[in-house]
N, C-alpha and C positions, 0 to 999 in steps of 0.2 A: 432624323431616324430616332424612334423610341427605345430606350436602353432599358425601361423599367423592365422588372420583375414583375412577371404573372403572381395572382395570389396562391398558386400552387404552387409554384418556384420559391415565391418566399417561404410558404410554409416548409416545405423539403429543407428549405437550406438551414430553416431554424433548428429542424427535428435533427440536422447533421451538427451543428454547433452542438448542441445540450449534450447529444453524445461522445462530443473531441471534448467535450467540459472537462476541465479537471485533471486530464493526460500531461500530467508536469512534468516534470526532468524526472522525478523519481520514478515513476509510471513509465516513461521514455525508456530509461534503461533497463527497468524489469522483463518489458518488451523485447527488446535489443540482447540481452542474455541467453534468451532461448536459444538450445542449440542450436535448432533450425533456424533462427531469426523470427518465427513466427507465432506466435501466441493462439493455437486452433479452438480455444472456447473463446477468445479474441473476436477471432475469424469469422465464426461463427453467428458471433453479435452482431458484426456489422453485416452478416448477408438475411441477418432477420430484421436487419432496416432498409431491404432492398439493396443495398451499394453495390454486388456483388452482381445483380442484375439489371442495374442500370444502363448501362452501355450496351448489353446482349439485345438485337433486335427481337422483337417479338414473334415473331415469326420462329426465331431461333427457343422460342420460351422465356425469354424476357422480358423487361420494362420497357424498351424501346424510347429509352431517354433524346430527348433532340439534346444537340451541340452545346446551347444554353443551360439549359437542366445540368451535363455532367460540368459544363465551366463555372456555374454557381459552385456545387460539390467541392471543386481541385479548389479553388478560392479558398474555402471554407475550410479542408485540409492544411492547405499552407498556413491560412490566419492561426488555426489552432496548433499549428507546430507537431500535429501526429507523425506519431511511428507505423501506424498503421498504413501497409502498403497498397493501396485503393491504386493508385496509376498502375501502377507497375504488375498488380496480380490479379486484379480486377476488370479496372477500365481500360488497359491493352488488348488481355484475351478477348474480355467481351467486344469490342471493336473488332478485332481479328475472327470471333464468332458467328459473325453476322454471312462469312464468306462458306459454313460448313452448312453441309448439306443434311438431307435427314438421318436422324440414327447414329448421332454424336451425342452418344451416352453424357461424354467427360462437358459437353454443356450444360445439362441436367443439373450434375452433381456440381460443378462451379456453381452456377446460382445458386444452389442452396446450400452453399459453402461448406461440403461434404468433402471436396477436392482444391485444392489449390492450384493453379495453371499460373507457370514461368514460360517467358517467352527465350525461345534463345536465336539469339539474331546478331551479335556481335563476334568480329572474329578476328584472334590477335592480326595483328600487323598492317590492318585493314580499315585503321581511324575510323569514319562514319559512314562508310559503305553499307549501305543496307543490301543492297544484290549480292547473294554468296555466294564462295569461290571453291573455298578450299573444304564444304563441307559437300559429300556426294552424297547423291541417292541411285541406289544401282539395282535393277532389275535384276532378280535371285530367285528361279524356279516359279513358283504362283507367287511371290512376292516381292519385296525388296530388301535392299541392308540398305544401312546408313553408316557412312565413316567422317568423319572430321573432329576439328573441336571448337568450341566455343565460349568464349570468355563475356564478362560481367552480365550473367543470368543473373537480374534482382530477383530474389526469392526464390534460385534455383535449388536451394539444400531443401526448402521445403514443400517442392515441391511434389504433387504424385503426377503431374502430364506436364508437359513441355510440348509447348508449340515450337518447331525448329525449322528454320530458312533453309533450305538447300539447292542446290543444283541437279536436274537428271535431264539427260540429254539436250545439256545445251540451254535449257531452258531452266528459270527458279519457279520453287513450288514452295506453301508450305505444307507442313505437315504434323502430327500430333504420333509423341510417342510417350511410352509409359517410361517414369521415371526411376523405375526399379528395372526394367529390361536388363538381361545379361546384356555385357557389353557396353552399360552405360554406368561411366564413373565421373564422379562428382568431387569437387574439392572447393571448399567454403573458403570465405576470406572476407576480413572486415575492408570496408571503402568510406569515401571522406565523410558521409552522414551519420554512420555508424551503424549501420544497416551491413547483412550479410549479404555478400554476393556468389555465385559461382560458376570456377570454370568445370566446363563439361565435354569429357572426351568420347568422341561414340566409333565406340571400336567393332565394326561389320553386324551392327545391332539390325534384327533379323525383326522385319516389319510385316503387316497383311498388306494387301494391295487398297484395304479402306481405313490407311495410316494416312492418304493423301487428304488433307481438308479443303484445299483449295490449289487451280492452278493459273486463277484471273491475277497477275502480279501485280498491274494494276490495282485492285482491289486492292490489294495488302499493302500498296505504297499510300493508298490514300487510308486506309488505318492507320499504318502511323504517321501521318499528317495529321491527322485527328488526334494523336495520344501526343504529339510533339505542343502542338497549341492547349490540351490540354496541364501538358507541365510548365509551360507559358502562365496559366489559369493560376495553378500552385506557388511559383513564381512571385507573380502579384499578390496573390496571396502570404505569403513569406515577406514581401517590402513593407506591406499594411503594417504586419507583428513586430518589425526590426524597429518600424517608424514610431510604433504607439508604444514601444518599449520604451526607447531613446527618449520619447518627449517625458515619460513618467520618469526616468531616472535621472532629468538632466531638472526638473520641477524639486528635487527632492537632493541634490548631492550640492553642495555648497563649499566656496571657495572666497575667502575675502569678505566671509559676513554674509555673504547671498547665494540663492543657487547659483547652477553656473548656468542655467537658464536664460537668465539674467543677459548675458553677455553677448554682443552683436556680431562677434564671429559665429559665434555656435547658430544665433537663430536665421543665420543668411544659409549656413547648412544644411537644416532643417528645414528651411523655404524651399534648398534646391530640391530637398530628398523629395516634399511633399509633391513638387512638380514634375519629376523624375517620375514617383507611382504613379499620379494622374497621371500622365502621358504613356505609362503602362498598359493600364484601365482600357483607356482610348485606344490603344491600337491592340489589344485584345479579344476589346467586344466587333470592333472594327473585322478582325479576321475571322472573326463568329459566325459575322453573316456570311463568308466567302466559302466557310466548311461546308454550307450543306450543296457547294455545288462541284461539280464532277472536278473539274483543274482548281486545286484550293491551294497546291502545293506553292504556290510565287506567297501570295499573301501571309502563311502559316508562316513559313520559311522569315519572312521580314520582321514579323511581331517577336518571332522567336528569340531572331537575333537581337532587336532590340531590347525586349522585356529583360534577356537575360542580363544583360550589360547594364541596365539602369540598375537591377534588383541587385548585382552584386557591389556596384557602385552605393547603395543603399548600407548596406552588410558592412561595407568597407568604414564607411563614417560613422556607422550606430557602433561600430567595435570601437574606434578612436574614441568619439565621445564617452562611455562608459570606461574610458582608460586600460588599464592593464588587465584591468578582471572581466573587460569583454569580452578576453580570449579562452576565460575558464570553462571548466566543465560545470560549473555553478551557475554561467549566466546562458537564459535561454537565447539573448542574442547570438550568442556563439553558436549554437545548435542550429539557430534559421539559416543563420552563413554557410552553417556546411551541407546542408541541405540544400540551398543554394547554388555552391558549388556544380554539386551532382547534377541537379536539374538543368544547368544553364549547358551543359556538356550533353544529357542525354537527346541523341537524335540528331545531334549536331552541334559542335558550339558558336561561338557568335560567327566567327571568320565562315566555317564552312556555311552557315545558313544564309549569310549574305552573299557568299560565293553563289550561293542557287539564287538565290533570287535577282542578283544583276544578272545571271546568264538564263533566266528564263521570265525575265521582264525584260531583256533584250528585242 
């Protein structure tokens, strides 16, 4: 099987690095400060580099990026250590966009990063259930309400639509509501990356009857199968940065007259870490080919769990070997770890993703 990069793929991912160029820790938290968590002349930039419409089929008014195109991208994210929420406000809705019909305005304006679109699909008490329970949707004269709540919306404070999971009669839908709606209260809170998240209570929030975006659940299970292997993508991308850190700072910090480079503990480490990513890589590109077919869920689910367990396993040894100040707020390893973190949890973490996949390679 050929792994290579098309010449357009490479170019894309170059035009995406030159842009994450330079987004340092200082930049990171400049970012990170904003009320909302999100930087909108930021925002803005990156959807006049296409990212914003990358994932949106075309049909929907998109770029109709294939699976490779957004996996190079989250790579390329991770590598450069962005704050910039591309999975999470981007390449989810836009996958989840591909399932709305005509005359979803709030697609328009997400690609041309006029709006911003949180998904909310998490809900306490409910680990990694993606089928929702406890939020309703209930038919209300020529419309509907919506009532429940739902916890860690990435980029929910900044958001203006929210795609939201729910249940009506018996069956899951999703659906798009405005994030100013009476009845829709919002409360922020920082999480392990440093990124804003929020919970969302939707208290009898009064909807039209073409609030519904989709009712193929199907569909929406394999969008985020697709954003799941995309944070896979990020992922590896994050072990690359931790590894090319580690090797610059272990070349440069000396102990006993030499770096500690030098020393045949550290470089049997750094052999594992190196073959720890490769074996990331491989079962990556590996579940790449499996997305673009209808049951991708067994495959995703495997890469998932493993990627994330190697990559933290990565995070874990590049903190040891930079010593005590791998754990600061000065070292960008620390930053990839917790990024990290987040990533290897969203959509599932390792135990639950393997739980899917022994019982549906069963």
């Amino acid at each position: 099987m050929n792994f290579d990069w098309t010449e357009d793929q490479e170019l894309f991912r170059d035009t995406v690095e030159r842009f994450l160029t330079g987004r340092d820790i200082g930049a990171r938290r400049t970012q990170q400060a904003y009320e909302t968590g999100i930087d909108r002349a930021r925002w803005q930039a990156t959807a006049e580099l296409g990212l914003t419409a990358l994932a949106v089929p075309e049909d929907n008014g998109g770029l109709g990026g294939g699976m490779f195109d957004m996996i190079g991208v989250a790579e390329t994210f991770g590598r450069r250590l962005s704050a910039d929420q591309w999975l999470e406000n981007a390449a989810l809705p836009g996958l989840l966009a591909g399932l709305a019909g005509e005359g979803a305005d709030w697609i328009d304006e997400m690609v041309a990063g006029e709006r911003i679109v949180a998904v909310a699909f998490a809900e306490p008490d409910r680990r990694y259930a993606l089928t929702p329970s406890a939020t309703v949707l209930k038919r209300q004269g020529d419309g509907y309400t919506l009532s429940g709540t739902k916890t860690l919306v990435l980029g929910g404070m900044a958001a203006d639509t929210l795609l939201v999971t729910a249940t009506m009669d018996g069956a899951s839908v999703l659906l798009a509501c405005d994030a100013v709606s009476e009845g829709v209260d919002r409360r922020g809170y920082r999480i392990v990356d440093g990124s804003l998240a929020a919970e969302i209570a939707f208290r009898e929030v009064a909807l039209p009857t073409s609030a519904i975006v989709s009712r193929d659940w199907s569909g929406v299970r394999r969008a985020f199968d697709r954003a799941a292997l995309l944070a896979a993508a990020e992922l590896v991308g994050l072990g690359d940065r931790m590894l090319d850190d580690t090797l610059a700072y272990v070349r440069e910090r000396e102990q006993f007259g030499q770096p500690i480079g030098k020393f045949q503990a550290l470089q049997h480490r750094l052999v594992d870490a190196y073959a720890l990513g490769d074996q990331s890589r491989s079962m990556l590109y590996r579940a790449g080919i499996e997305a673009d077919k209808a049951d991708c869920s067994t495959a995703i689910a495997g890469a998932k769990s493993l990627i994330g367990e190697n990559t933290l396993t990565i995070g874990r040894d590049a903190i040891q070997m930079h010593g005590g100040m791998g754990t600061t707020e000065e070292m960008e390893v620390g930053h990839a770890h917790k990024r990290s973190l987040l990533l290897a949890q969203l959509f599932g973490d390792a135990r639950a993703n393997l739980a899917t996949y022994a019982k549906e390679a069963a």
